[in-house]
N, C-alpha and C positions, 0 to 999 in steps of 0.2 A: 504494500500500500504506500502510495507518495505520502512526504512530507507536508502537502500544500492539498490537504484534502477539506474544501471549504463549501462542496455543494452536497447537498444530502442522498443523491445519487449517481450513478457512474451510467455513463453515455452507454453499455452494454447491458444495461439493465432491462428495455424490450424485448432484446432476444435472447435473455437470460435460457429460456428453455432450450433454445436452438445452440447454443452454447455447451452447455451441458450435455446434450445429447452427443455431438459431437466429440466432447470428451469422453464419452463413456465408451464411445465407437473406438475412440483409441486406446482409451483402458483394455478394449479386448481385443486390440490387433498386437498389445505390448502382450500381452498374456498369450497370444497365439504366436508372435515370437519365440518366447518361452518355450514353448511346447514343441515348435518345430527344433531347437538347441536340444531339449530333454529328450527328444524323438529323434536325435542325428538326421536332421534333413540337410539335404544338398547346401554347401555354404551358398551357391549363386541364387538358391530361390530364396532364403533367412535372407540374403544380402537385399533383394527387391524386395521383401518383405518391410526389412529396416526403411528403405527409401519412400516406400509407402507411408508408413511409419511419420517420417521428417515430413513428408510436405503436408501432411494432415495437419499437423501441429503448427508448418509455418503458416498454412491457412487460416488458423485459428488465430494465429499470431495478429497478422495483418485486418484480421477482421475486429479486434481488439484495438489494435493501431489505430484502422481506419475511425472505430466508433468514437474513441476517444479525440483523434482531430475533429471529429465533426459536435462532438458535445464540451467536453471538459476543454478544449483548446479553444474554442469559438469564444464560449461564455468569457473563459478567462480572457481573452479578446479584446471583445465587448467592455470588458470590466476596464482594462488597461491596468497601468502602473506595475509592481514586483509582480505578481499572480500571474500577468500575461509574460513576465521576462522567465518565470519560474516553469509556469507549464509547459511553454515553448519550450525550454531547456530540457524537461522532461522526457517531451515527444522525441528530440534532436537526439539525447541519447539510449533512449530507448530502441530508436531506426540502427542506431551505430551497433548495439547490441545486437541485432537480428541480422547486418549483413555479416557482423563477424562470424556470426554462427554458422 
């Protein structure tokens, strides 16, 4: 959770269910990872599996990203002064985080 949490909701809060579903899809693709490692499957299919895996999550990423540029980065905006230099900064390294990954 930021530092500079000043609105009583987070821009991902309408699709909160669609969220969650999503994570739970990859709760059971990690656990089906798992199982193919436990079951010695072919390293090349685990490996596509793993990749499966990454972009699900960086989907999830981005669509966390995007919500937040359009609610908690707007408002704070809107508002101007440290909150819009702070949340910007947030976003800024929060993107730096994701393309490291």
């Amino acid at each position: 959770m930021s530092s500079v949490d000043t609105h009583t909701h987070h821009g991902y809060i309408t699709d909160k269910d669609r969220y969650l579903n999503r994570l739970k899809r990859i709760e059971g693709q990690a656990r089906g990872i798992s199982r193919m490692v436990d079951e010695e499957k072919y390293c090349i299919d685990i490996l596509t599996q793993i990749s499966a895996l990454k972009s699900a999550l960086e989907a999830v990423a981005v669509g966390l990203l995007d919500d937040h540029l359009k609610h908690c980065v707007v408002d704070a905006a809107r508002a101007g002064g440290e909150e819009a230099d702070q949340k910007i900064k947030e976003a800024s390294d929060a993107i730096a985080r994701l393309v490291r990954s």
